[in-house]
Each structure stands twice: as structure tokens, then as C-alpha cells.
N, C-alpha and C positions, 0 to 999 in steps of 0.2 A: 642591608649593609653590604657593600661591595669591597671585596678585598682590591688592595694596591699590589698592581705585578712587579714583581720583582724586576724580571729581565725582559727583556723582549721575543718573543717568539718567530721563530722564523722558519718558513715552512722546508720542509728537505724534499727535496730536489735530486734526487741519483737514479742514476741507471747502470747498468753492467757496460762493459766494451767489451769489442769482441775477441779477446783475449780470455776473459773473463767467462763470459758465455760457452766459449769453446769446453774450457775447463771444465764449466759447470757439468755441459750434456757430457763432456768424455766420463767423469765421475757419476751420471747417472747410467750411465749405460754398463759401466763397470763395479755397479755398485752390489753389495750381496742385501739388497733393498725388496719389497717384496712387489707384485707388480702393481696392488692398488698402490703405494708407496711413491713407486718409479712413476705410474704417471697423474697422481697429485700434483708433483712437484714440476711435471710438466705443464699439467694446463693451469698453475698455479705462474708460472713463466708467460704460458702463451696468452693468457686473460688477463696479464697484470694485477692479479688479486694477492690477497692474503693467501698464506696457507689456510687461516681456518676455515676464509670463506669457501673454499675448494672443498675439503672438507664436510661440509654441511649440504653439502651440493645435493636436492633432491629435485627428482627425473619427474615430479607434477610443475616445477618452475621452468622447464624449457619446452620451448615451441621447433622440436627441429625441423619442421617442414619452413616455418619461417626463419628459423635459423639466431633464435631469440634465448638468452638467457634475460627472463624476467625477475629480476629481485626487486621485488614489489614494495621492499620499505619498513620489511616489520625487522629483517636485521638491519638498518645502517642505522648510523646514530642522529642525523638527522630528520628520519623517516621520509628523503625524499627517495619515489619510486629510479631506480635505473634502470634500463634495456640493454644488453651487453650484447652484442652481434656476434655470432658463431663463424670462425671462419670453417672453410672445406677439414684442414686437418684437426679441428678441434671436434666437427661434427664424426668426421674418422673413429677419433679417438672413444669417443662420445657413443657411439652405434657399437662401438668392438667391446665396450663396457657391459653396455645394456644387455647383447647376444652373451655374455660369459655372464653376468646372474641371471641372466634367464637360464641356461643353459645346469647351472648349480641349483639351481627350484628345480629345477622337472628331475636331474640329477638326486637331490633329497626325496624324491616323494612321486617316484615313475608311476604307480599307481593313480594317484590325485590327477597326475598331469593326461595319464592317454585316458579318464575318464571326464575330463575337463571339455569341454567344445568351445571355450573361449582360451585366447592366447594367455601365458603364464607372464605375470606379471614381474619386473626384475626385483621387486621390493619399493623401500620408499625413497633410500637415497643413494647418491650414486656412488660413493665410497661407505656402502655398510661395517659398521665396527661390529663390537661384542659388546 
């Protein structure tokens, strides 16, 4: 049995201007935000995604020598695979993330890490919660 729609659906369509924009980064940059927070919201901007997909964001789904975000299909709601292309400043961003939880592991656990002979992994995802 298929239900009758009501109304018609129509897809939205918006983007920021640059009025808009401007506002946005001067309030991030001024903001008492923490800094995974500050740049969430950044490459939640510069990747066109959801916040949550930012958010869920883990460092075995990118290829940064190819410069590849792979979301392979198991979150969309369609399950079709996408490839999202990294620009220079997002791989920036991206590299200064990785170095700062690496940097927090060796930090927790100096011992673990100078008895270690392999590199310290940053964790699983790139915005780690609690």
C-alpha cells in the first residue's frame, strides 16, 4: 500500500554569500570554541558536508597521498559509494589533526611510545569524543 503525498517536495537549494561567509569565519575565529570544534566547522564548510558527517570522520577512510575522502556507502542513505577530493588546505588541516593526536598518544603513554619501533597511531577517528 502506498501512501498519497500530501505536498510536493522540492529540493533546497541554498548556499551562504559572501557577506554571510565572512560573518561565519569572523565568529569562528572569535569564538571561545575548542579547537576540534573550530575546525569541524571548518571542513564541515570547506567539504560541503553535514556536521555529522565531519564528525564521524575516521583517518582508515582517507587516501591522503591520493588526496581522497572515501565514504564507501555504509553511511549514506542510499548506499551509493562517493569519493570526495581533498583540496591542499583541507589536507593542511587534515595532517595538523593527525600530528596533534599523534602527538596526545605518545603524550599519554611516553613509555609505550619510545618502546614502540612502529609509528604511533592517531586513533580511529579524526574528531575523537569521550
Amino acid at each position: 500500500m502506498q501512501i498519497k503525498r500530501v505536498a510536493k517536495e522540492t529540493p533546497r537549494e541554498r548556499s551562504l554569500n559572501r557577506h554571510e561567509l565572512v560573518w561565519f569565519l569572523h565568529q569562528l575565529a572569535g569564538a571561545s570554541l575548542t579547537t576540534n570544534t573550530r575546525f569541524a566547522l571548518l571542513l564541515s564548510l570547506m567539504l560541503a558536508q553535514r556536521s555529522g558527517r565531519i564528525v564521524e570522520m575516521r583517518w582508515v577512510d582517507f587516501d591522503l597521498e591520493d588526496q581522497i575522502w572515501d565514504r564507501s556507502g555504509k553511511f549514506e542513505k542510499n548506499d551509493n559509494p562517493i569519493a570526495i577530493p581533498l583540496s591542499e588546505d583541507v589536507l593542511s588541516i587534515l595532517n595538523y589533526l593527525r600530528e596533534r593526536q599523534i602527538q596526545k598518544v605518545m603524550a599519554a603513554a611516553p613509555a609505550r611510545s619510545a618502546d614502540s619501533k612502529t609509528l604511533s597511531s592517531p586513533g580511529q577517528y579524526v574528531f575523537p569524543g569521550r
